[in-house]
C-alpha positions as CSV (number, residue, x, y, z in Angstrom):
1,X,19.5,-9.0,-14.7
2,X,22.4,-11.0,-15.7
3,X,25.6,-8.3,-16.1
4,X,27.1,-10.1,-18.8
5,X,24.3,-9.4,-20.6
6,X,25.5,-5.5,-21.5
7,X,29.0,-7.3,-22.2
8,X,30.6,-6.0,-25.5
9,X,33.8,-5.7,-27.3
10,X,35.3,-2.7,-27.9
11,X,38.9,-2.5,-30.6
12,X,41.7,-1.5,-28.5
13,X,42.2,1.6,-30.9
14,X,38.1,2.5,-30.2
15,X,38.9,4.4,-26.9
16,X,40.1,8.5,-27.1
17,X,43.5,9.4,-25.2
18,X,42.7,13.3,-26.4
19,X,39.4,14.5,-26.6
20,X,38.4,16.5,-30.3
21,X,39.2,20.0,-31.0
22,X,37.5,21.8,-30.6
23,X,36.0,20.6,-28.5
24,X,32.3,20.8,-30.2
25,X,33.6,18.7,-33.4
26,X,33.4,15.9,-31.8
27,X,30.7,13.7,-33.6
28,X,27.1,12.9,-32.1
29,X,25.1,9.6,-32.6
30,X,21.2,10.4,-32.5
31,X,19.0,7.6,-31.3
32,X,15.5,8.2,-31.6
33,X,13.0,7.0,-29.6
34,X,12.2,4.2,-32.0
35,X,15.6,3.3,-32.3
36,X,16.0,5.0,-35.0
37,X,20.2,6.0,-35.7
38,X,21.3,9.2,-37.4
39,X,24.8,10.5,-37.3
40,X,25.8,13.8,-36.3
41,X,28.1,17.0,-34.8
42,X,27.8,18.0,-31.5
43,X,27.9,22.0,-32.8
44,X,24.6,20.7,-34.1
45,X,23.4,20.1,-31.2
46,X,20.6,22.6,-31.3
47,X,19.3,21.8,-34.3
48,X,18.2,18.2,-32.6
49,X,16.4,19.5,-29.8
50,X,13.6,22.4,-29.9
51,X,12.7,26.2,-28.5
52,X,12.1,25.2,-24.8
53,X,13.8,22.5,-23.9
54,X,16.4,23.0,-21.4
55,X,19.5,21.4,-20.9
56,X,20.9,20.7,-17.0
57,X,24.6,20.5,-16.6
58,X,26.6,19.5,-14.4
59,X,28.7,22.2,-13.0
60,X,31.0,20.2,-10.7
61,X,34.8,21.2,-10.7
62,X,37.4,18.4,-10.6
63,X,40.1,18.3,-8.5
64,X,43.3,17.3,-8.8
65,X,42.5,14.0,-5.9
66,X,45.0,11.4,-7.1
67,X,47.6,11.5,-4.0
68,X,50.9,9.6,-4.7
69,X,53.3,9.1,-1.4
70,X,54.4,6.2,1.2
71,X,52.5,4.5,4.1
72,X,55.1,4.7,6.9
73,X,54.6,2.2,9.8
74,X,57.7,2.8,12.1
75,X,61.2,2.1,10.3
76,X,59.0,0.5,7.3
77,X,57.7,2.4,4.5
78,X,55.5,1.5,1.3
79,X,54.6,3.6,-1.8
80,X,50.9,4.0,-1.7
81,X,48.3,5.4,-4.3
82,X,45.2,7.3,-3.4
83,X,42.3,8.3,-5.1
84,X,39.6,10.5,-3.3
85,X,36.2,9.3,-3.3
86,X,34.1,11.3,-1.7
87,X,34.4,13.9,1.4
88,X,33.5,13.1,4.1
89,X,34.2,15.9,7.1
90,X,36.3,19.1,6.9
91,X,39.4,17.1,7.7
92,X,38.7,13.7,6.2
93,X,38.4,11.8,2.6
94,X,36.5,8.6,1.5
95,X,39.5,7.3,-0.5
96,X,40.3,4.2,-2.5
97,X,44.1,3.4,-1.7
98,X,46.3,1.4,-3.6
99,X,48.1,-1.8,-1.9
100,X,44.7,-1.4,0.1
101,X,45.6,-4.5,1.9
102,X,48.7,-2.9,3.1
103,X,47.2,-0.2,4.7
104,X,45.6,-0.9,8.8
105,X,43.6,1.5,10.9
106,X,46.0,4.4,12.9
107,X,48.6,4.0,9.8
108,X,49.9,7.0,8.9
109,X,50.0,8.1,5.5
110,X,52.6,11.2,3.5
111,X,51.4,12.4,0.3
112,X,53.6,14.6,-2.1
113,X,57.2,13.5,-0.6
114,X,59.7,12.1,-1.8
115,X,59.8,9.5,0.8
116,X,62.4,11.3,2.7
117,X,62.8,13.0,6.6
118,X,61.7,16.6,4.3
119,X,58.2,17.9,5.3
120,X,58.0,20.9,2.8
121,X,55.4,19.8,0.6
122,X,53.9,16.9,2.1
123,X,50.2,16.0,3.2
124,X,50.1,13.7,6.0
125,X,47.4,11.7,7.5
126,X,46.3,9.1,9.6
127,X,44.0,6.1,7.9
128,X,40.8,5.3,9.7
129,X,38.3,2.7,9.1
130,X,38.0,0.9,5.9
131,X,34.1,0.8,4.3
132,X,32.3,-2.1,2.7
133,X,33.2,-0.8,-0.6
134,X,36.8,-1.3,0.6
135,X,37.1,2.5,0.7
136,X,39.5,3.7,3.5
137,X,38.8,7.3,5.5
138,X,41.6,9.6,5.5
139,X,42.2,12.1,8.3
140,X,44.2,14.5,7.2
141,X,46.2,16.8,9.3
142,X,45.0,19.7,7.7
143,X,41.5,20.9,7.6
144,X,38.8,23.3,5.9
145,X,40.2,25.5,3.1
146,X,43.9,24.5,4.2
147,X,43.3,21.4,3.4
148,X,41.9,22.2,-0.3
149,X,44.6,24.3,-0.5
150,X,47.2,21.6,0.1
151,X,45.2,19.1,-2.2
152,X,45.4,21.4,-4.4
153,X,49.4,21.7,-4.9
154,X,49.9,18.0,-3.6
155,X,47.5,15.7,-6.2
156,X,47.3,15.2,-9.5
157,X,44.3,14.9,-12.3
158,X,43.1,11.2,-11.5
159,X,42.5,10.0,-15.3
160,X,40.5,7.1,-15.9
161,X,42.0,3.9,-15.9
162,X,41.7,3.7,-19.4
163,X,43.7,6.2,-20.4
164,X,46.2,6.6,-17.5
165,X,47.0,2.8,-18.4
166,X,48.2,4.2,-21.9
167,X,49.8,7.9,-20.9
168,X,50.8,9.6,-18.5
169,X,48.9,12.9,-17.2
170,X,50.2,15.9,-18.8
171,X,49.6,19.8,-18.0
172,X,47.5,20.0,-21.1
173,X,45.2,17.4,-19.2
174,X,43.9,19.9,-16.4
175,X,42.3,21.9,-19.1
176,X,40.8,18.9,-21.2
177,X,39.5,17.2,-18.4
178,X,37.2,20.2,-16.6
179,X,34.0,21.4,-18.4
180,X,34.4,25.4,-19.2
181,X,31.4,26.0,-16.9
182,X,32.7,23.7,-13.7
183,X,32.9,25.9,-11.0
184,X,32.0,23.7,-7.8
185,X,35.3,22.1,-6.3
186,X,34.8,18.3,-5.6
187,X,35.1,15.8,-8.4
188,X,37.0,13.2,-8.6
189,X,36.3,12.7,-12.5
190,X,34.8,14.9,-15.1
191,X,30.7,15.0,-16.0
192,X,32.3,13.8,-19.6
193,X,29.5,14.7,-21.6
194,X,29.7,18.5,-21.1
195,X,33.6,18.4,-22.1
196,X,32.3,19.2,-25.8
197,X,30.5,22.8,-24.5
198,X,32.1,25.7,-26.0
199,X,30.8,29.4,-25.8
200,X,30.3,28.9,-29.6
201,X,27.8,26.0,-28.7
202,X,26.2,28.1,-26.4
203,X,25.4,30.9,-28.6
204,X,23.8,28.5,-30.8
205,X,21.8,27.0,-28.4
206,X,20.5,30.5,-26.7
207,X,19.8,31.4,-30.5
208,X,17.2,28.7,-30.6
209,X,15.4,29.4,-27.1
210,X,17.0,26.6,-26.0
211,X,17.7,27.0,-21.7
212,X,19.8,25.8,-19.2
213,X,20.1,25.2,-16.0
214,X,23.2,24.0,-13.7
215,X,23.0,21.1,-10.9
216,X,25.6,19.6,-9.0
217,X,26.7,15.8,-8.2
218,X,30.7,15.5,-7.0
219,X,31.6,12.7,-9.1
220,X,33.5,10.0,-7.1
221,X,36.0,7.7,-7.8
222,X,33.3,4.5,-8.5
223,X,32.4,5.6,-11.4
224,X,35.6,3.3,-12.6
225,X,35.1,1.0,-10.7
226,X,33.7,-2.5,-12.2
227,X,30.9,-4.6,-11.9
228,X,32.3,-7.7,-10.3
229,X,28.7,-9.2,-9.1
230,X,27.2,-12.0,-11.7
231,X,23.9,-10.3,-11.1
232,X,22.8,-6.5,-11.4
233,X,21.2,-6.8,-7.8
234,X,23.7,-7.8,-6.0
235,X,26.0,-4.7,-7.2
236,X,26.3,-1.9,-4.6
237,X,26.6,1.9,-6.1
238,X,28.7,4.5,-4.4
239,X,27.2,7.3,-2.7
240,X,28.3,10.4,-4.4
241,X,27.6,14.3,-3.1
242,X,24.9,16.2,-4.9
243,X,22.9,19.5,-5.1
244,X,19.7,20.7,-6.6
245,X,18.5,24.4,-5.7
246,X,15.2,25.2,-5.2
247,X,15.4,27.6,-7.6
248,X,16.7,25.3,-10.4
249,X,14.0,22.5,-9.3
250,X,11.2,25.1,-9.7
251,X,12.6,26.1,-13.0
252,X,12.4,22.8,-14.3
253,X,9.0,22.1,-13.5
254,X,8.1,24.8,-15.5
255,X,9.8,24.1,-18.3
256,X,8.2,20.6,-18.5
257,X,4.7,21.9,-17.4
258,X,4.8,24.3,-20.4
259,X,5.7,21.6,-22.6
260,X,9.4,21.2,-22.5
261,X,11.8,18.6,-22.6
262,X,14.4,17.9,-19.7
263,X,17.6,17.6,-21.4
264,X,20.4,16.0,-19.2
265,X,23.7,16.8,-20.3
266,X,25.5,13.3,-19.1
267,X,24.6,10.7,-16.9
268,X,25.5,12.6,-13.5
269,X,22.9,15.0,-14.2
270,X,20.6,12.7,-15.3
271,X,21.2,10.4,-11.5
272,X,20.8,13.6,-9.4
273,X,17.5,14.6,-11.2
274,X,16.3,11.3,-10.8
275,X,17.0,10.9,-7.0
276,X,15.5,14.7,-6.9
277,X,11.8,13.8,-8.8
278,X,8.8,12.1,-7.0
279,X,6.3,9.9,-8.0
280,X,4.8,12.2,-9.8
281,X,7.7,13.6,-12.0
282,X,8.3,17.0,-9.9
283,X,11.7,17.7,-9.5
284,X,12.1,18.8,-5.4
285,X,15.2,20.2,-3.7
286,X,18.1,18.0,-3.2
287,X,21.4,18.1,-1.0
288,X,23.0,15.2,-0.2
289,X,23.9,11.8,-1.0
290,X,22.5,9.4,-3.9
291,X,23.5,5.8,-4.8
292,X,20.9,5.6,-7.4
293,X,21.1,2.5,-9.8
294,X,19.4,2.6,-13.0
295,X,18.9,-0.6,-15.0
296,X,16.6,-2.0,-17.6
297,X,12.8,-1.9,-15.9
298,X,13.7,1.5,-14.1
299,X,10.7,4.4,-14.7
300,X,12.3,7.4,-15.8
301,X,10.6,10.4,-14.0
302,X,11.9,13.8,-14.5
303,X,14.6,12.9,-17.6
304,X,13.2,13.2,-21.7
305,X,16.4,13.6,-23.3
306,X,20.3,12.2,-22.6
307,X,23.3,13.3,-24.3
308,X,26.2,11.5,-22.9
309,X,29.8,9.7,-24.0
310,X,29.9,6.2,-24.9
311,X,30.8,4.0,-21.7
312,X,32.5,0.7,-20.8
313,X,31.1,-3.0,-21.4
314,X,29.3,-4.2,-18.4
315,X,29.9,-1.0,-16.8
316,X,26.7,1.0,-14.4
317,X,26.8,3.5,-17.4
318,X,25.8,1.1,-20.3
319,X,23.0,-0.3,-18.0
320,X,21.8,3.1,-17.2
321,X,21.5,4.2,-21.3
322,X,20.0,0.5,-22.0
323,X,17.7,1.7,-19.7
324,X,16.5,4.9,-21.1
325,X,16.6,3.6,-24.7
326,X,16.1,0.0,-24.3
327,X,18.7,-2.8,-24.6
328,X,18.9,-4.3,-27.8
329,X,18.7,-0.3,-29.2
330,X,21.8,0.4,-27.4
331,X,23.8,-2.8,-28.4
332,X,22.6,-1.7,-32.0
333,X,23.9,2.1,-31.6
334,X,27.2,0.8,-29.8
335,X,27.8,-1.6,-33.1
336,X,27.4,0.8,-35.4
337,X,29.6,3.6,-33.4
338,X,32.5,1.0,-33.1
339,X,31.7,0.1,-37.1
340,X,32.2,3.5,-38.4
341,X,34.9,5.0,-36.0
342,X,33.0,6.6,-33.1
343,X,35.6,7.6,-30.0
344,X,35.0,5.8,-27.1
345,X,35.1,6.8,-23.2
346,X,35.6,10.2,-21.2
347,X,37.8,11.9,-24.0
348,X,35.2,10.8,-26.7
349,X,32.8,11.3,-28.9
350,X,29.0,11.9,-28.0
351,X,25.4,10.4,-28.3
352,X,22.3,12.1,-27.8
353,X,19.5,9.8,-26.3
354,X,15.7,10.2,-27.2
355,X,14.1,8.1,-24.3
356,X,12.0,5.1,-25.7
357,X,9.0,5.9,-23.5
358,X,8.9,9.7,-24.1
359,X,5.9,11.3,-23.0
């Protein structure tokens, strides 16, 4: 499909620099499966779905995997940006690094310095091959949990483009930007939608028999990244890390066989399920990579329900949700969300999905 055909345009003043707080007021546009629109409050949340459904989150934990520091190449040095992408050994990171062009095989590379002869504090490593994504590998001195460690005190929240191009990142960020139930160490950005879960929220939804279950994808650094191709084919997806149990995948087969609805809280969830179900809708065990790419003409398998943020024009996102709702429904929603003040992007407001071809 032609990608300028999920081209919109978004007001400046549409997209959220802070998300709503709490965090469950943020509002919720409904879109039923015949397109119909209702407007709404994420605390109501389970008042839209029903006693057994269950909702599958994803419990990734973001790290702090933007790495600011200098490229040094004998006497010559150049300040370099890196952003993490995915891991790919116990001493080594898929990376996206900024002048890319600047940066050659056996390079090496000092993260956290000030540039100076000082080690204390710094993260070194050596740049390996560069991908076809134009990702570079980075072999970092330091390995295993030392490593994490190091990451840990070194890097900084990596906020999306969007937002880091209007503010700096703050301390007030690494809370905002990590869901309250992350607890798996490997993002490079936030599952969005489950930033407006609060305990409050999940009273409610336990109150109405509503279940859930946890899953994990690592979110990597192309989620940001554009769609240059004129054509949806010839766009390549970035692998990203993910986990199903076979515990959770057995859960929600039961949960659908007894009539339920699979509700995937944001769009990572809803890949990793995806990648995870056969033919026939069964959700099997899953570890390890995915590069799934939904677009318009996909057959939904294992997902009934979405709830997820609003996403960029002619981004993977907005094809994936034209997808599960339909095109012309989700150029209709997005008009009226920009119309009456809907928030746009990570920090934003919600929208809960009804797929089109629902069971």
């Amino acid at each position: 499909m032609r990608v300028d055909l999920f081209d919109f345009h978004l007001p400046d003043e549409s997209i959220a620099l802070r998300p709503a707080s709490p965090r469950d007021s943020a509002r919720m546009l409904c879109v039923a499966p015949d397109g119909g629109l209702s407007d709404a409050i994420v605390r109501d949340l389970a008042a839209q779905l029903q006693p057994g459904d269950a909702l599958v989150f994803n419990d990734t934990r973001v790290i702090p995997a933007q790495l600011e520091g200098f490229r040094n190449r004998g006497d010559n040095q150049v300040r370099v940006s890196a952003t993490l992408h995915m891991r790919s050994g116990p001493d080594r990171w898929k990376a996206f690094v900024r002048p890319g062009k600047r940066i050659k095989p056996g390079d090496r590379l000092s993260f956290g310095g000030d540039g100076s002869a000082c080690l204390q504090g710094v993260l070194d490593a050596t740049a390996g091959e560069r991908g076809e994504g134009g990702e570079i590998e980075l072999i970092f001195d330091l390995s295993g949990p030392a490593l994490d460690e190091a990451i840990m005190a070194t890097g900084h929240i990596p906020l999306p483009p969007y937002i880091a191009s209007k503010r700096g990142e703050d301390a007030q960020d690494r809370k905002d930007y990590q869901t309250i139930y992350a607890r798996e160490d490997g993002a490079v950005a936030a599952p969005t939608a489950g930033l407006h879960f609060t305990d409050a929220l999940f009273a409610s939804l336990d109150a109405r028999g509503i279940v859930r279950h946890f899953v994990t994808l690592h979110v990597g650094a192309g989620t940001f990244l554009p769609v240059k191709a004129d054509d949806t084919a010839e766009h390549r997806m970035h692998s990203e890390i993910g986990h199903v149990s076979a515990e959770t995948a057995a859960a929600l087969n039961q949960v659908r066989a007894s009539g339920g609805r699979i509700v995937s809280v944001g769009t990572t969830s809803l890949r990793l399920l995806e990648s995870a179900a056969d033919e026939n809708g069964t959700i099997q065990p899953w570890s390890g990579p995915t590069d799934i790419f939904i677009t318009p003409g996909y057959r939904f398998r294992a997902v009934d329900v979405l709830m997820t943020n609003f996403h960029l024009p002619r981004s993977t996102l907005f094809m994936l949700v034209s997808a599960f709702c339909g095109l012309e429904t989700m150029r209709a929603a997005y008009d009226h969300a920009i119309e009456t003040g809907y928030r746009f992007y990570s920090y934003g407001d919600s929208s809960l999905l009804f797929r089109s071809d629902q069971r």
